[in-house]
C-alpha positions in Angstrom: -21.1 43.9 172.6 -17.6 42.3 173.5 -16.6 42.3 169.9 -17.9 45.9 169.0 -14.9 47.2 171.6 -12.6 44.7 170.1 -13.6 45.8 167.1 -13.0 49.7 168.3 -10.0 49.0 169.7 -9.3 47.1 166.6 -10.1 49.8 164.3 -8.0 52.2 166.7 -4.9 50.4 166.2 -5.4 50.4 162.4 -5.5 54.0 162.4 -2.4 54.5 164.4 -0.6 52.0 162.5 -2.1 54.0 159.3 -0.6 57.1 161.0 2.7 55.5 161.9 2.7 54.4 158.0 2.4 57.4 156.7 4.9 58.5 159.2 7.5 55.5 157.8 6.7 56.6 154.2 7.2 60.2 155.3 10.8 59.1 156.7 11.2 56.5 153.8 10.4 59.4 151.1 13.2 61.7 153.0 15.3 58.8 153.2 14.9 58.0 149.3 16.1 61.7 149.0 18.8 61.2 150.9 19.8 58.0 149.0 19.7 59.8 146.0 21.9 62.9 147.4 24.1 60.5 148.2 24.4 58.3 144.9 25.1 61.7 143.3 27.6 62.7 146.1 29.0 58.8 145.1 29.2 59.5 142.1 31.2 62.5 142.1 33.5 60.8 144.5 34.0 58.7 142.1 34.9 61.0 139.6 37.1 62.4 141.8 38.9 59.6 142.5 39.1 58.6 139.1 41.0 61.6 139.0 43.0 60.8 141.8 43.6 57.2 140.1 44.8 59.0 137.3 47.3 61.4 139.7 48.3 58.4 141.5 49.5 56.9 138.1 50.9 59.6 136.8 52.4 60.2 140.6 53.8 56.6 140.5 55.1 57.1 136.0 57.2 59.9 138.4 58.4 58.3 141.0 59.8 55.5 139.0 61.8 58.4 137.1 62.6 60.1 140.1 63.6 56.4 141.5 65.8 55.9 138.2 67.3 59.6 138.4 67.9 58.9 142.1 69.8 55.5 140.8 71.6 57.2 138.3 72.4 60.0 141.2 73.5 57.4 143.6 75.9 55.8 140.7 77.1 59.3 140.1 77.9 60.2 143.6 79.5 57.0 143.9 81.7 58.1 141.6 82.6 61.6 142.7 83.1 60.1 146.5 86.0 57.8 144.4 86.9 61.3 143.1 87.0 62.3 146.1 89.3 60.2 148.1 91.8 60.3 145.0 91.7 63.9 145.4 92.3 63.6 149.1 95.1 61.4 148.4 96.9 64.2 146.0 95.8 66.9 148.1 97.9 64.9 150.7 101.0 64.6 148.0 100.5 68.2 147.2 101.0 69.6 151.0 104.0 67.2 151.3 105.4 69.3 148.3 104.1 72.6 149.5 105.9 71.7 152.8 109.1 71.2 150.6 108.7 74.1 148.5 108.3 76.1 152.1 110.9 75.0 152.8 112.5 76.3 149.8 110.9 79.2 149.4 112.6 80.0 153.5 115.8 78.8 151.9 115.2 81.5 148.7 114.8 84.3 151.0 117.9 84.2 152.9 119.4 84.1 149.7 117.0 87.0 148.1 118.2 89.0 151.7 121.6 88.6 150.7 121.6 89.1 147.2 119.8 92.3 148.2 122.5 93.5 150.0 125.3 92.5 147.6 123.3 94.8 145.1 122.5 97.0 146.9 126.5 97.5 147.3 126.5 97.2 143.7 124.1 99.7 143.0 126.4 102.4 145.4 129.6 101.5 143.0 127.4 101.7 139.9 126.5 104.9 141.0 129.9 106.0 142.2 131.4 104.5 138.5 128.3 106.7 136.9 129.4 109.7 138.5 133.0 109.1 137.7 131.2 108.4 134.3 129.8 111.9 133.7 132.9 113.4 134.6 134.5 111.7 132.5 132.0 112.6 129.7 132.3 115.9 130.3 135.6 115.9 129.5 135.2 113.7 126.8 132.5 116.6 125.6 134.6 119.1 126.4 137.8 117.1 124.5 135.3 116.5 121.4 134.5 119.9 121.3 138.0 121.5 120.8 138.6 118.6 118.5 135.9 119.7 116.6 136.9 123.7 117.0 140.6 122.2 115.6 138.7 119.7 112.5 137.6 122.8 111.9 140.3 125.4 111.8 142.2 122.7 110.1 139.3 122.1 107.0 139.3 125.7 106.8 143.1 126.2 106.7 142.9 123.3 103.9 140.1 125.1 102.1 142.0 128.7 102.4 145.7 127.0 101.0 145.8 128.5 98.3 145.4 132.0 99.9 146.2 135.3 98.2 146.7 138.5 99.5 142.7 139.4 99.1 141.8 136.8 101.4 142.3 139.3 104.5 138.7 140.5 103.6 137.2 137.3 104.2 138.2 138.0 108.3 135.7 139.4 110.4 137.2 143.1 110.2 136.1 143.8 106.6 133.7 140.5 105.4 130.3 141.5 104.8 131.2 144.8 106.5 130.8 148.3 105.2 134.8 149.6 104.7 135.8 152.7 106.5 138.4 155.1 106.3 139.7 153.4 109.3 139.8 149.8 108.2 141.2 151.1 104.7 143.9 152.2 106.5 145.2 149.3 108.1 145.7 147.8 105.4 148.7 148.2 103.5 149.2 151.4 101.1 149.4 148.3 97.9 146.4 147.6 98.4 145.3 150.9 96.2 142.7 149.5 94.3 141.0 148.5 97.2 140.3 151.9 97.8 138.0 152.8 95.0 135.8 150.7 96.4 135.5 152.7 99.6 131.5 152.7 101.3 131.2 149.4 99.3 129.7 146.5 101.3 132.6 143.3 101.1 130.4 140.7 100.0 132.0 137.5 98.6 131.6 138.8 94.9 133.1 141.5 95.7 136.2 139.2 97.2 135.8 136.9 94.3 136.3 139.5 92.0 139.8 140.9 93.7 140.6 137.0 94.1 139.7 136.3 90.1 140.7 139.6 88.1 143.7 141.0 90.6 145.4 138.3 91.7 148.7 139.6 89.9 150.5 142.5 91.2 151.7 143.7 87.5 148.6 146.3 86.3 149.4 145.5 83.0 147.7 142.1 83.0 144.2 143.0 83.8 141.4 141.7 81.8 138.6 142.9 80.3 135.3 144.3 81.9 132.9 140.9 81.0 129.5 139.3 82.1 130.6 136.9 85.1 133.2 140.4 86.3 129.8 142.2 86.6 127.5 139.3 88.2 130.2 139.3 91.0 129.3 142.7 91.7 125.5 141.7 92.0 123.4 143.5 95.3 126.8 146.1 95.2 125.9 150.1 94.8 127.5 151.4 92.0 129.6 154.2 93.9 131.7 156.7 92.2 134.8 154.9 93.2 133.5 151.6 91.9 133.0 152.9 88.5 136.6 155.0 88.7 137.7 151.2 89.2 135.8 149.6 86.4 136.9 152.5 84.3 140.9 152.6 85.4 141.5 149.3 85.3 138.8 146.9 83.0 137.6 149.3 80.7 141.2 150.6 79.0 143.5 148.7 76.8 146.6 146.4 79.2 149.2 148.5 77.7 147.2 151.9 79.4 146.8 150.5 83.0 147.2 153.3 85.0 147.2 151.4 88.4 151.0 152.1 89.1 150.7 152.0 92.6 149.6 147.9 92.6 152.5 147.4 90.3 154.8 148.9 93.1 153.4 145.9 95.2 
């Protein structure tokens, strides 16, 4: 009978122990899981830091160029700090000569202040001479211009030299003027073939004609009407007494000149 209970008690125990096994295997399944979870989890991790291997050497390829452009930096600034101190060291020479040219340049504009004043005195008496200057222009002007009015009384008093007694009607009474009674009149009673001629305008043909054909007094000597006698009358009316003239004194034979009255001149 004693070893029937230890036998229960026995077979109790066995079946807790089955049910804490099944309990362990239970936990040991989850934890199985879990391992596996985590071997994946591992393993990613360790792709990832494969990656991160990778970064790191690439990180470090980098840093050794950064470290050899930091060198190559340190050499350069090296050298500019070199620059630099020369620099200060002419930068000092240069303000010693800036002090001096100050210096100078004070020196330069006292004289500047009194150069200005002497020209500005100079600038009064070139402006006094430039008055006196135009004045005396003006005169000169005025001097140049009755030289010129003389030039040119005396070219004309060389052209006219060989003047005749027809030359009157080049003055401004009679040339290129209609002749009047009253003008006729004034001139002297010699001048008779003039006369015919009366209401005619006084061009320069008409002068050149008295100058060419009637420049002696004896009547006797007239020529012959021609071509060149009758251009000279060119732009002239034909008036009676122009024809009376033509007819009296170019159109009848030298010994029947009737103009007596020019020979009496």
């Amino acid at each position: 009978k004693v070893s029937e209970e230890k036998l229960v008690n026995i077979s109790g125990q066995l079946n807790i122990t089955l049910e804490e096994l099944g309990t362990v295997k239970g936990h040991l399944s989850s934890t199985q899981e879990d391992l596996n979870i985590t071997q994946e989890e591992l393993g990613t991790v360790r792709g990832h830091l494969n990656s991160t291997q990778e970064d790191l050497n690439s990180t470090q390829e980098e840093l050794e160029t950064v470290k050899d452009h930091l060198n190559s930096t340190q050499e350069e600034l090296e050298t500019v700090k070199d620059y630099l101190n020369s620099t200060q060291e002419e930068l000092g020479t240069v303000r010693g000569h800036l002090n001096s040219t100050q210096e100078d340049l004070n020196s330069t504009q006292e004289e500047l202040g009194t150069v200005k004043g002497e020209l500005e005195r100079t600038e009064h008496e070139l402006q006094t001479e430039t008055t006196q200057h135009n004045k005396t222009g003006e005169k000169l002007d005025t001097c140049s211009t009755s030289l010129t009015n003389t030039l040119t009384q005396l070219e004309d008093a060389r052209t006219f030299h060989n003047i005749t007694r027809w030359d009157i009607l080049y003055t401004s009474s009679y040339f290129n003027k209609v002749l009047t009674e009253e003008s006729f009149k004034k001139l002297s009673s010699s001048w008779g073939l003039l006369g015919k001629f009366v209401g005619a305008n006084i061009t320069e043909g008409v002068v050149e004609h008295f100058r060419q054909y009637h420049q002696e007094p004896v009547c006797d000597v007239f020529e012959q009407i021609s071509l060149p006698m009758l251009i000279q009358l060119e732009g002239i009316e034909l008036t009676k007494g122009i024809n009376e003239h033509f007819g009296d004194t170019h159109l009848v034979s030298r010994d029947d000149s009737p103009c007596e009255s020019d020979t009496e001149s």
